[in-house]
N, C-alpha and C positions, 0 to 999 in steps of 0.2 A: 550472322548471329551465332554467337557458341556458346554451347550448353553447359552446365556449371559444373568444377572439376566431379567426378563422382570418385565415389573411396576408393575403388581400385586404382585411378588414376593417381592420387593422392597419394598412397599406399608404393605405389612406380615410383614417385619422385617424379612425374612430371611439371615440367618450370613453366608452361602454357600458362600465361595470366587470364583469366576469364575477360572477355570484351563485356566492359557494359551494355546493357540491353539500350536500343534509341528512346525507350521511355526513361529509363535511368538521368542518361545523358539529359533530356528534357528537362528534367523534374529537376536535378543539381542547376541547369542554366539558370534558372527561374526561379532560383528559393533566394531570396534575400531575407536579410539578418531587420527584424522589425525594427532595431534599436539602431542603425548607421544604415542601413541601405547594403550593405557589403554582401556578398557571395557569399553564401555557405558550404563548404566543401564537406561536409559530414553528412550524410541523411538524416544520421540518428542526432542532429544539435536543431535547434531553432534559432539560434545564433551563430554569428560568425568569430571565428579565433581571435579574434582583438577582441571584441565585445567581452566573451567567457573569461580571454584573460584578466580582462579590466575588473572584471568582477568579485568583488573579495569573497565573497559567497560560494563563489566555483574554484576558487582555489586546490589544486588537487587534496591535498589532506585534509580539507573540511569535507569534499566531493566524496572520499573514501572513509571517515569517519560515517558522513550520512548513509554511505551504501552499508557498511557494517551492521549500523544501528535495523536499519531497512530488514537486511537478512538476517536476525539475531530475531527478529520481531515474525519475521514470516518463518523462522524455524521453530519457535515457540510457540504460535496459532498452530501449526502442524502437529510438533509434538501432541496439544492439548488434545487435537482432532485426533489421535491417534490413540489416547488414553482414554478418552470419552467417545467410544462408538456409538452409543446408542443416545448421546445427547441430540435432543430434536432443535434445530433452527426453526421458529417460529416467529417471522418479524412482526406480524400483528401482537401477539403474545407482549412481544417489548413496546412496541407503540400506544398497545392499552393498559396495558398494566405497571410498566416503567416510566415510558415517558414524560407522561403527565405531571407525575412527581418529582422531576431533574427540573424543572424551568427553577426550583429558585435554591438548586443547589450550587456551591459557589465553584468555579471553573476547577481552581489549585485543589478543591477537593478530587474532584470527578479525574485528574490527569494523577496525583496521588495515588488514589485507589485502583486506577486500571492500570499507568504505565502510557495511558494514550497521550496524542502532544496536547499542547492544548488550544491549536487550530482544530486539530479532528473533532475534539471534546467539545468545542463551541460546538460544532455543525450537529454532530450529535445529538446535545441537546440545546439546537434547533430543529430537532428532528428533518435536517436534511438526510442524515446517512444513520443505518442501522449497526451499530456494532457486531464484532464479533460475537458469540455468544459467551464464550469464555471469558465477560464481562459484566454481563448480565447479574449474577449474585454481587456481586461488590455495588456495581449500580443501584442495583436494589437496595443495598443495604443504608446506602448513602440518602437513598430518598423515602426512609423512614418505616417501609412497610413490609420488613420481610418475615412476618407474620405467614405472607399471602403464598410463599413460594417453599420450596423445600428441595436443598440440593440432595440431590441422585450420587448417591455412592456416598463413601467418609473421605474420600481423598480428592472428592472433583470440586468444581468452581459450578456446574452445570445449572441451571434453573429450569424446575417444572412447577406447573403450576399445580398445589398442594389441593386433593380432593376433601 
């Protein structure tokens, strides 16, 4: 068993391919594709290379459009985290005081107003998953009652709840 390149070695130009670990090796034997039975030679796939190709879905430039959309989306939660230090994440805060009032807001509003898809946006308000918070005032505003809240600063999205 050999140990994996480290940056010096790297750094040399050493051509040494790393031998897969015997659990490596195991786990690739063993992984078949749910959808044909086929071998999967990738760790990182749950499918096998005919399967993903077949699939118009995984097609590389729908595969790289969605990875874009992905990082555009986690660079902008960042930014926001970044602008709004002192914003508090509070999930009970959204579960009693937002949530309540999205069950009969209409989907195309709720992905409208945040930008969210509108798979997450169902789940959401099913209250399986908490949003970020930097959604929270628009949500609010959608469900009728932002009376109740008061955003923190003149340039943030943030929601506290108003004494």
């Amino acid at each position: 068993m050999k140990a994996r390149k480290t940056a010096s070695r790297l750094a040399a130009g050493s051509t040494r391919a790393r031998q897969r670990l015997a659990s490596e090796q195991v786990a690739l034997s063993l992984w078949t594709c749910p959808n044909c039975g086929g071998a999967v030679r990738n760790p990182r796939h749950v499918r096998c290379a005919a399967c993903i190709g077949a699939d118009p879905a995984q097609a590389p430039e729908i595969r790289g459009r969605r990875g874009a959309a992905i990082a555009a989306r986690k660079r902008a939660l960042s930014e926001w985290d970044k602008t709004n230090p002192g914003a508090l994440y509070d999930p009970e805060l959204f579960r009693r005081e937002i949530l309540p009032r999205l069950r009969t807001v209409k989907l195309s509003e709720i992905v409208e107003a945040t930008g969210l898809s509108k798979s997450y946006a169902s789940q959401v308000r099913a209250g399986k998953f908490t949003p970020h918070d930097s959604t929270w005032s628009a949500l609010d505003r959608l469900a009728g009652a932002e009376a109740k809240f008061a955003v923190r600063g003149a340039d943030t999205d943030s929601v506290t709840l108003a004494k």
